[in-house]
C-alpha positions as CSV (number, residue, x, y, z in Angstrom):
1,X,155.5,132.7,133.4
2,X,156.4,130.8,130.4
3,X,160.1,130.7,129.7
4,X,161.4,132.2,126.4
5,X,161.6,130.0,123.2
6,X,163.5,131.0,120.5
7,X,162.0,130.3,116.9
8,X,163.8,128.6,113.5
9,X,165.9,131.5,113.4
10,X,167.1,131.9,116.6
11,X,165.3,135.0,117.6
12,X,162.5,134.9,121.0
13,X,159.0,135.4,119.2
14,X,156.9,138.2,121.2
15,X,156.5,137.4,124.4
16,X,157.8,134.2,123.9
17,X,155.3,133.0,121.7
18,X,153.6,134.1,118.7
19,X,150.5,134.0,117.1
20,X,148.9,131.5,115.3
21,X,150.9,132.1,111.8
22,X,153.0,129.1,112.9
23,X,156.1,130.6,114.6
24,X,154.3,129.7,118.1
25,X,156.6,128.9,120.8
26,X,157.4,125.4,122.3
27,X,156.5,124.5,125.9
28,X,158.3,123.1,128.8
29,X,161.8,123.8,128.8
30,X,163.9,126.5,127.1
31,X,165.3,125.1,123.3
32,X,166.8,126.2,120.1
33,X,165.3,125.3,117.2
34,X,165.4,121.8,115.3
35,X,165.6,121.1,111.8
36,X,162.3,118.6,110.1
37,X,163.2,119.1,106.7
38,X,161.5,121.4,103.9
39,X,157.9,120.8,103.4
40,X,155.6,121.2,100.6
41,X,153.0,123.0,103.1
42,X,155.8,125.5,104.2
43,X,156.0,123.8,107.7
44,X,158.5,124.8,110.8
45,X,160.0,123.2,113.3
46,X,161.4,123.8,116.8
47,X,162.8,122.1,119.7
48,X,162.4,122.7,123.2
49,X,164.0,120.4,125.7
50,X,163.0,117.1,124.8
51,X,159.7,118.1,122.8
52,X,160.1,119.3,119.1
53,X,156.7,120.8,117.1
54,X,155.9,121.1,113.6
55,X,153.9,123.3,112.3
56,X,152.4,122.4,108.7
57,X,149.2,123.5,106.7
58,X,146.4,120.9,105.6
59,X,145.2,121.4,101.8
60,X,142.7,124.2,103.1
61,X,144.7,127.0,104.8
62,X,144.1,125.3,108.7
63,X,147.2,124.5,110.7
64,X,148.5,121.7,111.1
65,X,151.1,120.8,114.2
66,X,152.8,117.7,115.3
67,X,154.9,117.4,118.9
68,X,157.4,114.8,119.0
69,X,159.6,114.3,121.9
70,X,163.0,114.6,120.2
71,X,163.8,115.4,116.4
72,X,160.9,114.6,114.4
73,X,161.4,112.2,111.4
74,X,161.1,113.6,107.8
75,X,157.8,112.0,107.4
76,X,156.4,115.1,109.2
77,X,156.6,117.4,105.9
78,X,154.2,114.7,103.9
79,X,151.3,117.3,102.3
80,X,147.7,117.1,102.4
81,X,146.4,115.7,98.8
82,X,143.3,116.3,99.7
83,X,140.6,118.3,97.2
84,X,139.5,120.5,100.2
85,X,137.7,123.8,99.8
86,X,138.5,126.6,102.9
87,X,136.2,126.4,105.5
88,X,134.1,129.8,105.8
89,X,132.4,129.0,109.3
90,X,129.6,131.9,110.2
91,X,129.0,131.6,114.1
92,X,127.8,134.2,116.1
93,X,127.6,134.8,120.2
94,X,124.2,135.9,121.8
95,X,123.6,136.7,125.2
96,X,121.1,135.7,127.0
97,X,119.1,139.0,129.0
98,X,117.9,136.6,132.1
99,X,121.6,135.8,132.9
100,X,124.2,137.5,131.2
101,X,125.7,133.8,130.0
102,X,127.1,133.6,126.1
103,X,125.7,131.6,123.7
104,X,127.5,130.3,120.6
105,X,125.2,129.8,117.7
106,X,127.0,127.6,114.8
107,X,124.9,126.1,112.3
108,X,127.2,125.0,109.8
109,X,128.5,121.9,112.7
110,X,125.4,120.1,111.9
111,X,127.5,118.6,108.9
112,X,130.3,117.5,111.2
113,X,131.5,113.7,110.9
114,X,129.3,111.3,113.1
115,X,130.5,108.3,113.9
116,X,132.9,107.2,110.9
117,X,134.1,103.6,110.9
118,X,136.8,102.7,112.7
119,X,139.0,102.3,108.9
120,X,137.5,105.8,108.0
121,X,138.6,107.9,110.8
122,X,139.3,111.1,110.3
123,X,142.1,111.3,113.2
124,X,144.1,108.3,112.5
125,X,147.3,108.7,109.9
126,X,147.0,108.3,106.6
127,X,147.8,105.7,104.4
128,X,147.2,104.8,101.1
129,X,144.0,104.5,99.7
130,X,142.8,106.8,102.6
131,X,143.5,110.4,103.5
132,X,143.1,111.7,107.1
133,X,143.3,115.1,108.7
134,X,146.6,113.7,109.8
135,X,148.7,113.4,106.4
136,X,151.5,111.7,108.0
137,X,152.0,108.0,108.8
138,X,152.5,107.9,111.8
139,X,152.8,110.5,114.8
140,X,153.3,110.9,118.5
141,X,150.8,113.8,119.3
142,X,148.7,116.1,116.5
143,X,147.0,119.2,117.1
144,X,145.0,120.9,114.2
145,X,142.4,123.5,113.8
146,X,138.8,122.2,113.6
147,X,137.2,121.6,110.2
148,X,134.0,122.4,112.3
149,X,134.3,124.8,114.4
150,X,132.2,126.6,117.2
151,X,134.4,129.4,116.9
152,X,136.7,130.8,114.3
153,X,138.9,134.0,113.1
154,X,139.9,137.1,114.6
155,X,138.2,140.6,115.2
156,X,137.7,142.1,111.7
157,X,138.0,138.7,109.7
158,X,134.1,137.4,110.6
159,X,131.2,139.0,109.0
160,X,129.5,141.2,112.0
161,X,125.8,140.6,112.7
162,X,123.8,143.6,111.7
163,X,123.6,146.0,115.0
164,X,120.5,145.8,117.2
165,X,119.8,148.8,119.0
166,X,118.3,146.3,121.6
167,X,120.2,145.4,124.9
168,X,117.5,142.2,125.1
169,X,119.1,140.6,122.2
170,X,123.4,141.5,122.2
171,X,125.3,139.5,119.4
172,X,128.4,140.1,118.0
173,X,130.9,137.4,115.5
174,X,131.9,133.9,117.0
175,X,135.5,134.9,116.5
176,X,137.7,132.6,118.7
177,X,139.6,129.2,117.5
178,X,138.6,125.5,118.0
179,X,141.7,123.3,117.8
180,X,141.7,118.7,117.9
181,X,144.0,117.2,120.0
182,X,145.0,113.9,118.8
183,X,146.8,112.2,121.8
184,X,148.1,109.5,120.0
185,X,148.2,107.6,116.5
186,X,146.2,104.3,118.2
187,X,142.8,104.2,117.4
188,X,142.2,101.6,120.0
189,X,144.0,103.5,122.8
190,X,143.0,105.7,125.8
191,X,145.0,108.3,127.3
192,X,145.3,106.8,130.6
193,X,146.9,103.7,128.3
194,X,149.4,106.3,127.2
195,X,153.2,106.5,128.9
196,X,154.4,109.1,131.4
197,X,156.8,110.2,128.6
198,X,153.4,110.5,126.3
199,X,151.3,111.9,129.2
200,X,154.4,114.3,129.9
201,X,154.5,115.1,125.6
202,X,150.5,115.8,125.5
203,X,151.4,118.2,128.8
204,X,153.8,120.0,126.7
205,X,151.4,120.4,123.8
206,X,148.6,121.9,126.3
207,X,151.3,124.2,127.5
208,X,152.0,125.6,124.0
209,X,148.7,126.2,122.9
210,X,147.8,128.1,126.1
211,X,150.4,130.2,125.3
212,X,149.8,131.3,121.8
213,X,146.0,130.9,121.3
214,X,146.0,133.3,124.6
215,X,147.6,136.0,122.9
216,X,145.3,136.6,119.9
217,X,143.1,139.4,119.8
218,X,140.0,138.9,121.3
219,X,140.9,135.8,123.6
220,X,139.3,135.7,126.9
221,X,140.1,132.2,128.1
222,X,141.9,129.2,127.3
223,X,140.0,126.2,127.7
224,X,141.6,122.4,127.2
225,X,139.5,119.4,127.8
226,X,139.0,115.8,126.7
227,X,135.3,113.8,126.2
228,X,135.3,110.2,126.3
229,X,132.5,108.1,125.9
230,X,129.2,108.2,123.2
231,X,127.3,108.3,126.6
232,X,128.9,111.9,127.0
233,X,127.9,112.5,123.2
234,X,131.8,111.6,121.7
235,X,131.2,111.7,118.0
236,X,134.9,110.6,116.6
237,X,135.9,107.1,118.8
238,X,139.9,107.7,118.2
239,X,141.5,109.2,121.5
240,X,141.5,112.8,121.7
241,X,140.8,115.8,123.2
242,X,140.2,119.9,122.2
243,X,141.3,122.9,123.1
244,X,138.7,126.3,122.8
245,X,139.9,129.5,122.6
246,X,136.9,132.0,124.1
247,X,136.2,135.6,123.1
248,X,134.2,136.1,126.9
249,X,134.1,134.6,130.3
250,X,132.1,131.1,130.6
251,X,129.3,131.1,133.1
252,X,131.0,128.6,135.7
253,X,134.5,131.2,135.5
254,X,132.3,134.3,135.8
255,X,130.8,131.9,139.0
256,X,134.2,131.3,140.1
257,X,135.6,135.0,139.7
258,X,132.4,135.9,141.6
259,X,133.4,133.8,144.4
260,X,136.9,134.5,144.5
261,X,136.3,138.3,145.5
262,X,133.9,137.5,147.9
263,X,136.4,135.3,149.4
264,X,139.4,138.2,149.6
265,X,137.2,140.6,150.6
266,X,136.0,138.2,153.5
267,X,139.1,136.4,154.6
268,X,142.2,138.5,152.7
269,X,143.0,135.3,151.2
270,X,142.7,133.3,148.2
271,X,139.5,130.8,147.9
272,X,141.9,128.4,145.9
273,X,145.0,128.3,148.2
274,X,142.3,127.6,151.3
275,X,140.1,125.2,149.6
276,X,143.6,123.0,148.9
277,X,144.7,123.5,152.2
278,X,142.3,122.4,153.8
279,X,141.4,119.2,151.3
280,X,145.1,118.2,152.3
281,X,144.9,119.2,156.1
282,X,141.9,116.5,155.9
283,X,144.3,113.8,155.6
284,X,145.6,114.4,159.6
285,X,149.1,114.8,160.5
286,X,150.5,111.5,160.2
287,X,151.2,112.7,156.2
288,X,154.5,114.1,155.2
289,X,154.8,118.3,154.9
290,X,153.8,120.0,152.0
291,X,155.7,120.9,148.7
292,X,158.0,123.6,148.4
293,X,156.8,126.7,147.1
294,X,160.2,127.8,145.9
295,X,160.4,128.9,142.3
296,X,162.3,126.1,140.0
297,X,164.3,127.1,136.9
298,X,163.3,126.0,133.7
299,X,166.2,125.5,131.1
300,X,167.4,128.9,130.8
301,X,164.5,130.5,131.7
302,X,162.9,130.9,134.9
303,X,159.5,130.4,136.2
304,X,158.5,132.7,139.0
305,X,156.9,130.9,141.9
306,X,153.3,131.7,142.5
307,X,152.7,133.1,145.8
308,X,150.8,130.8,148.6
309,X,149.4,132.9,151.4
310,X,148.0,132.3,154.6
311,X,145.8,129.6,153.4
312,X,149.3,127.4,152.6
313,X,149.3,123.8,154.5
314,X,150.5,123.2,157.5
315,X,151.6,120.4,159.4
316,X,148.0,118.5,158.5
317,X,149.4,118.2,154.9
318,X,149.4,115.3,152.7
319,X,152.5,113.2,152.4
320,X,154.9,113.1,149.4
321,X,155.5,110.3,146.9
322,X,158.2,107.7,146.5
323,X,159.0,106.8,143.2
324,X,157.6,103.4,143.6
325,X,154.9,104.9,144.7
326,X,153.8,108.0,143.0
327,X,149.8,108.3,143.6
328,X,149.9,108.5,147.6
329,X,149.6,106.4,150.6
330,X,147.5,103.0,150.8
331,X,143.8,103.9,151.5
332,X,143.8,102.4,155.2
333,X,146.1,105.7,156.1
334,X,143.4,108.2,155.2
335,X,140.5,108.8,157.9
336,X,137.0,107.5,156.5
337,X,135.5,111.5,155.7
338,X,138.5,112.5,153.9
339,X,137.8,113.6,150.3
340,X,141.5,113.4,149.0
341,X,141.9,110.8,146.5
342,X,145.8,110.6,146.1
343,X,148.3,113.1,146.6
344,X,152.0,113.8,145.2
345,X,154.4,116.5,146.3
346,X,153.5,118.8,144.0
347,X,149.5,117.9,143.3
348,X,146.7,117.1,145.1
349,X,143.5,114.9,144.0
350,X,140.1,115.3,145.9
351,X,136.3,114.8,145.8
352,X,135.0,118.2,145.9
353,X,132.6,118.9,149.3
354,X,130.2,119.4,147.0
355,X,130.1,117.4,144.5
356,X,127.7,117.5,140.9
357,X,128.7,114.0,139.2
358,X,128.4,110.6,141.2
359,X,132.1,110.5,141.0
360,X,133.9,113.8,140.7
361,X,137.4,114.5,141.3
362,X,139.2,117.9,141.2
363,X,143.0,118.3,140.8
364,X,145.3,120.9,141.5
365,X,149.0,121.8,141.8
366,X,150.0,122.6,145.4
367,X,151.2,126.1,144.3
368,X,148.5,128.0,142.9
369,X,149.8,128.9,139.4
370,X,146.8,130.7,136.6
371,X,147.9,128.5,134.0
372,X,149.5,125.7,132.3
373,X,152.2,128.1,131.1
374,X,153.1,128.8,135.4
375,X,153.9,125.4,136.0
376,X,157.8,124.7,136.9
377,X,159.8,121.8,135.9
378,X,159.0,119.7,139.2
379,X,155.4,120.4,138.7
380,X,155.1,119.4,134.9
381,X,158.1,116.1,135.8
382,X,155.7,114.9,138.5
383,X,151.8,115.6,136.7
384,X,152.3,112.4,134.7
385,X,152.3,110.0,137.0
386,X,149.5,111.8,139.0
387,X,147.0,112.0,136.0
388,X,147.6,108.9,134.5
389,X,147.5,106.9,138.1
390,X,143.6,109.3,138.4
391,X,142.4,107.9,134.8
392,X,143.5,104.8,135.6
393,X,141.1,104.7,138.9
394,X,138.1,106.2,136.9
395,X,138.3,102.8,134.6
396,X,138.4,100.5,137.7
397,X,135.5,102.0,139.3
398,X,133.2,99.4,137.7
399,X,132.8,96.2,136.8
400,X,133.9,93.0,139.2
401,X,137.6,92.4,137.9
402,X,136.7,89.8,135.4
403,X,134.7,92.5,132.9
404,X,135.7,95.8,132.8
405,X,133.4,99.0,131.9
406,X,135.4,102.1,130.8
407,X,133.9,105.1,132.5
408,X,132.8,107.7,130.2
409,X,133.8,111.1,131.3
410,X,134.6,114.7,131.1
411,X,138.2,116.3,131.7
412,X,137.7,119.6,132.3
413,X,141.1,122.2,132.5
414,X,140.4,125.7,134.2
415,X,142.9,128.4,133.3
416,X,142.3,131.8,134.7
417,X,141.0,134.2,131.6
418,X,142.5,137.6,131.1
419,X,142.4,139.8,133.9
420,X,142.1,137.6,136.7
421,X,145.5,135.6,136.9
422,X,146.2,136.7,140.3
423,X,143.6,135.1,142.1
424,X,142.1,131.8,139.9
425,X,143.9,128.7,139.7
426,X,144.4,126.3,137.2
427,X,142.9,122.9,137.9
428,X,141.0,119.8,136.3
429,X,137.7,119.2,137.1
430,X,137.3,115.6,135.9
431,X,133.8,113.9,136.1
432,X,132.0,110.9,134.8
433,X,128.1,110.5,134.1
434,X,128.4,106.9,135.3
435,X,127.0,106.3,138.7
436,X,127.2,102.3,138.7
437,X,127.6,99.9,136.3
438,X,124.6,99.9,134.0
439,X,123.1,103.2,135.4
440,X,123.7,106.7,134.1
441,X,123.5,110.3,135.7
442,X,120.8,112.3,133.2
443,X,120.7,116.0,133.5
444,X,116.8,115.6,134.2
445,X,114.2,118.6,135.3
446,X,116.4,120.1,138.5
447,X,119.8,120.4,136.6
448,X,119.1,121.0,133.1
449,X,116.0,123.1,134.1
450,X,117.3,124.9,137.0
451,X,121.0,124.0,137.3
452,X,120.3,122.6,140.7
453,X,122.5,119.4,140.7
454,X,121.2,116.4,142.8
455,X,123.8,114.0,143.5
456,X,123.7,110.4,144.2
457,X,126.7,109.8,145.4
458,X,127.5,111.1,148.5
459,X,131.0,112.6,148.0
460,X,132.9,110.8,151.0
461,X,131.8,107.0,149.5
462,X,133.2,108.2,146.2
463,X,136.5,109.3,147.7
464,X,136.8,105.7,149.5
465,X,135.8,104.1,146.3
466,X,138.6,105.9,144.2
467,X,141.1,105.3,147.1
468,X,140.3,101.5,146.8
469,X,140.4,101.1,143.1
470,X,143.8,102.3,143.4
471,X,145.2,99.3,144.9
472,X,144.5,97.5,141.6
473,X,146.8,95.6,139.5
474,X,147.8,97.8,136.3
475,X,146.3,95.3,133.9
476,X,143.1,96.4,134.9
477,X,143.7,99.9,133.4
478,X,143.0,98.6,130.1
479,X,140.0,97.1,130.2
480,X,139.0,95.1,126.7
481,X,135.2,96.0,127.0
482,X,134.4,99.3,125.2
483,X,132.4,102.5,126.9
484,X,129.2,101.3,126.0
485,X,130.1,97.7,127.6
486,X,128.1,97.6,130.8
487,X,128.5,94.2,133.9
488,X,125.8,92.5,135.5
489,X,127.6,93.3,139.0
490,X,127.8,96.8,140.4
491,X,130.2,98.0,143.1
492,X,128.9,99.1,146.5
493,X,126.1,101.5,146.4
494,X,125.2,103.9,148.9
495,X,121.5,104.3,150.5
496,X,121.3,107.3,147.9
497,X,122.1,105.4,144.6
498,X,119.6,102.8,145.8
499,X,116.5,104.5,145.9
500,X,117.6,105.2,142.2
């Protein structure tokens, strides 16, 4: 569970959080509040641990919020002088008769921003002569409510579709929230350019807005990702990332609730606890035990351990991490069919058996927790390192050394929706549509058709691959080519991406 926070005036908001009126709580550690001045926009302030959050209003009624590690400067009350009129978004859901899945119909985001300038960016900070959604200068992390959004209000506050006596065609309002994650204030950046103590700050924000976006009325799941790349259909180049908050289960959570039960009622364990285990066990015995399950304490607040059943590793596990050495062990100590990627004490990477994408790597915390908001101090201390060093190998994948090609992907966070936090697990599913250098995975007929994926990439190779493009020098996280940039040379293919 979340620890308690307490708010500007020193009292614990409901449930440690609140609702999106901004008096949410701050994540990570247990804090009093901190002081950012007055602001013209009404904005508040609090401080937990080392991360303090601001929470403003842009010139039409959306919310505004900054995260600063520390005390933020006084340049965090700057209004919006912008001549904005409120959004009024009109989205609906409609579910589909064949298969049960939710559809979100929104309209009005056909007159999003598409592709701005670089010097007209909407996510960069403002300066003079041109106003951002980010009125400040200058800021560490930003998280503001979409102009655009797919979703939008709470029950009551959306017009309702006229009722259909007709169970072939179910609607109802697209009530929900759609929130922008701005990761950092450098246009030209990336986040796996970004600092543990900036990985570690974005962590924290993730954390927060789990905590209060779950809590408003109608909120099924959480969902926090990041796109990066045009080839994945990135509209805004600046480094960010979103964060959805659902008013029904997704198809690929129903899936995974589905599979879940089947798996208790089966085995009397849980799918996720086994399917780590036995990633890790993979690895043989000549890796160090696994992490302790014990629950940590949290500034004044304590985090109850999730439990690990049957399915917890044994003495097959994966080793822990020196300092100097955070992402795992070199790739020669890892038998040739092992899918794990790297492993810390408290996370594991792998290549999932079966894999979609040509490269595909899943990555969980050794103790199952539902959500960001279950993650203990050693968990959230150690997931920089991890997720930057896993970013980092996605970017060396192609290319020869000499020119680099930045691989467009997907970050996917799964956090259990309501109802079902004792068996899911929270985990990243992070993918890219790049299968070499200057070829791209297309959904074509079998997976946008019949969502029957075809991979070409047989998931073993992709594990070696990663493995290998770990042992490169840092420089080459930062490549200088952009996404689109594509090399004449190609790492090792497989038989199956030749036939390509």
């Amino acid at each position: 569970m979340a620890p308690t926070v307490t708010d500007a005036t020193g009292q614990p908001g409901a449930n440690g959080s609140a609702g999106a009126s901004g008096t949410a709580a701050a994540s990570g550690t247990t804090g009093t509040a901190a002081s950012a001045g007055s602001s013209a926009q009404a904005g508040t302030s609090r401080q937990a641990g080392a991360t303090t959050r601001t929470v403003t209003e842009l010139a039409d009624g959306r919310e505004l919020i900054y995260y600063d590690r520390g005390t933020p400067p006084t340049a965090r009350a700057v209004a919006d002088l912008r001549p904005l009129d409120a959004v009024a978004p009109s989205s609906e859901v409609r579910q589909d008769p064949m298969t049960g899945a939710w559809v979100t119909v929104a309209a009005h985001r056909q007159a999003r921003t598409y592709h701005p300038p670089a010097d007209e960016c909407p996510l960069c900070p403002s300066r003079e002569g041109r106003l951002s959604e980010i009125p400040a200068g200058d800021y560490q992390v930003a998280v503001f409510e979409n102009r655009f959004p797919s979703l939008a209000g709470e029950p009551g506050t959306h017009p309702v579709p006229p009722a259909l006596d007709d169970p072939l065609h179910s609607r109802g309002p697209g009530i929900g929230r759609c929130e922008v994650v701005c990761f950092t204030a450098d246009h030209d950046a990336s986040f796996a350019d970004l600092d543990e103590d900036h990985a570690r700050l974005v962590l924290d924000a993730w954390t927060d807005r789990t905590a209060e976006l779950s809590a408003l009325p109608g909120v099924r799941q959480v969902y926090c990702f990041e796109n990066r790349g045009t080839e994945i259909g990135v509209t805004l180049a600046h480094p960010h990332g979103q964060v959805y908050a659902l008013p029904f289960v997704p198809p690929r959570t129903a899936k995974m609730i589905d599979r879940a039960a089947r798996h208790r009622a089966a085995t009397g364990r849980n799918l996720f606890d086994d399917l780590v285990a036995a990633e890790r066990a993979s690895v043989g015995s000549g890796s160090v035990a696994s992490a302790s399950v014990a629950s940590a304490s949290v500034g004044s607040g304590s985090v109850a351990s999730a439990s690990v059943g049957s399915g917890s590793v044994g003495s097959g596990s994966v080793a822990s991490t020196s300092a100097d050495s955070p992402a795992g062990n070199s790739p020669s100590d890892y038998p040739e069919d092992s899918r794990v990627v790297l492993a810390g004490e408290h996370w594991t990477a792998f290549v999932p058996f079966a894999a979609r994408w040509p490269y595909e790597v899943h990555l969980f915390p050794n103790r199952r927790v539902p959500d960001f908001t279950g993650l203990n101090e050693d968990e959230r201390a150690e997931f920089p390192r991890i997720y930057l060093d896993l970013l980092r190998r996605f970017d060396r994948l192609f290319g020869d050394g000499d020119q680099q090609v930045r691989a467009p992907y997907i970050a996917a966070w799964h956090q259990a929706p309501a109802g079902h936090e004792d068996e899911l697990a929270l985990h990243l599913e992070l993918f890219t549509v790049r299968r070499t250098a200057d070829k791209l995975k297309y959904l074509a007929g079998t997976e946008s058709g019949m969502e029957a994926f075809m991979n070409d990439v047989a998931p073993e190779f992709a594990a070696r691959r990663l493995r290998e493009v770990g042992q490169a020098p840092a420089a080459a996280s930062n490549p200088e080519t952009t996404p689109e940039t594509t090399a004449d040379t190609t790492a090792d293919t497989t038989a199956e991406e030749a036939q390509r």
